[in-house]
N, C-alpha and C positions, 0 to 999 in steps of 0.2 A: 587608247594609246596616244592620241591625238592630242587629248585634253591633258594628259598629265606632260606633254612637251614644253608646255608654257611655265613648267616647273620645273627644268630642265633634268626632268627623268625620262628616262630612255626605255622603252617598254619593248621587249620580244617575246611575239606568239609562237609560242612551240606546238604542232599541231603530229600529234601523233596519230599510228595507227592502229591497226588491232594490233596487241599482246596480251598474251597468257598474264592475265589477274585477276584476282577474285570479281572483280567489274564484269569480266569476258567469262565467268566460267559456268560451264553448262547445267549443273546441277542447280547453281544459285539462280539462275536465267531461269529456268524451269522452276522451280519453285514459286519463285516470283512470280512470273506470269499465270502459272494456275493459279496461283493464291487473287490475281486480279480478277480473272476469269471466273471463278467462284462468285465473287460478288457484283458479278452483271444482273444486271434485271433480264427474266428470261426473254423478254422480247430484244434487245438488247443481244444475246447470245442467238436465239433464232435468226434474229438478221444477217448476224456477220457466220454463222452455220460452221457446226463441226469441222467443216474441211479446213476453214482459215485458222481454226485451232490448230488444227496437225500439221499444217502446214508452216505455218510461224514457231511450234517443237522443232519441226524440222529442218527449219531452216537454223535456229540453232546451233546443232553441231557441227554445222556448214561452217561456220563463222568463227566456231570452237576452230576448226581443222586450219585455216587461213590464218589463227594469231600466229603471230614469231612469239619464241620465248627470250630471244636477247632483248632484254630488258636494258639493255646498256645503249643502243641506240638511243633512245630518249634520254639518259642522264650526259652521255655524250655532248646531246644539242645543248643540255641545261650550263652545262659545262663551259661550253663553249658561249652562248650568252650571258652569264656571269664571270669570266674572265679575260674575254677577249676585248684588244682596244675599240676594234668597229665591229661590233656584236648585227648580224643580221637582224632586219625586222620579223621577217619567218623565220621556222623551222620545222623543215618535214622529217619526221620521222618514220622507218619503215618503210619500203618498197610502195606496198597499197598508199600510202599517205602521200607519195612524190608518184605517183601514178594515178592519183584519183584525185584526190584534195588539191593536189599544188596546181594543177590545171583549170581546176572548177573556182577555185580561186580569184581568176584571173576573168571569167565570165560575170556576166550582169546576173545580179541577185534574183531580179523575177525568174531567168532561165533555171539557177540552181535549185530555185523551190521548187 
């Protein structure tokens, strides 16, 4: 964002949160990750043990139940950074993402890692 200002383009990060899309959805999530899970080396899989398995399925759905489906939030922001005269530098999207992200934001990088 920084480096292309010297080129006087204006750059906005739109930062979304969970939504319902194929990225977010549990089926493909789950597949995915057993499909990685399959090809661990079994020490590998003994280390990290069945329960971080179930646990990480499980948490899945979790994550599944927490997207919005207004997918218009986001095109909203896009909207609004593409037409507006002083287009914000951020944009949070979604509840979670101005309750989670826009705070963490604002913190030192080592804390957020």
């Amino acid at each position: 964002r920084i480096e292309m200002h010297n080129f006087g383009v204006k750059v906005c990060i739109i930062e979304p949160g969970y939504f319902k899309t194929a990225v977010t959805s549990t089926e493909i999530l789950e597949k995915n990750f057993l499909a990685i899970w399959k090809k661990l080396p079994e020490e590998t899989k003994a280390s990290y043990g069945e329960d971080y398995l179930k646990k990480c399925l499980s948490s899945l759905s979790k994550v599944q139940r927490s997207c919005s489906s207004n997918l218009q939030l986001v095109t909203d922001c896009m909207e609004h950074a593409l037409t507006s005269q002083f287009p914000r530098t951020r944009y949070s999207a979604g509840w979670d993402a101005k309750l989670l992200y826009l705070p963490l934001s604002y913190l030192p990088s080592a804390f957020v890692d």
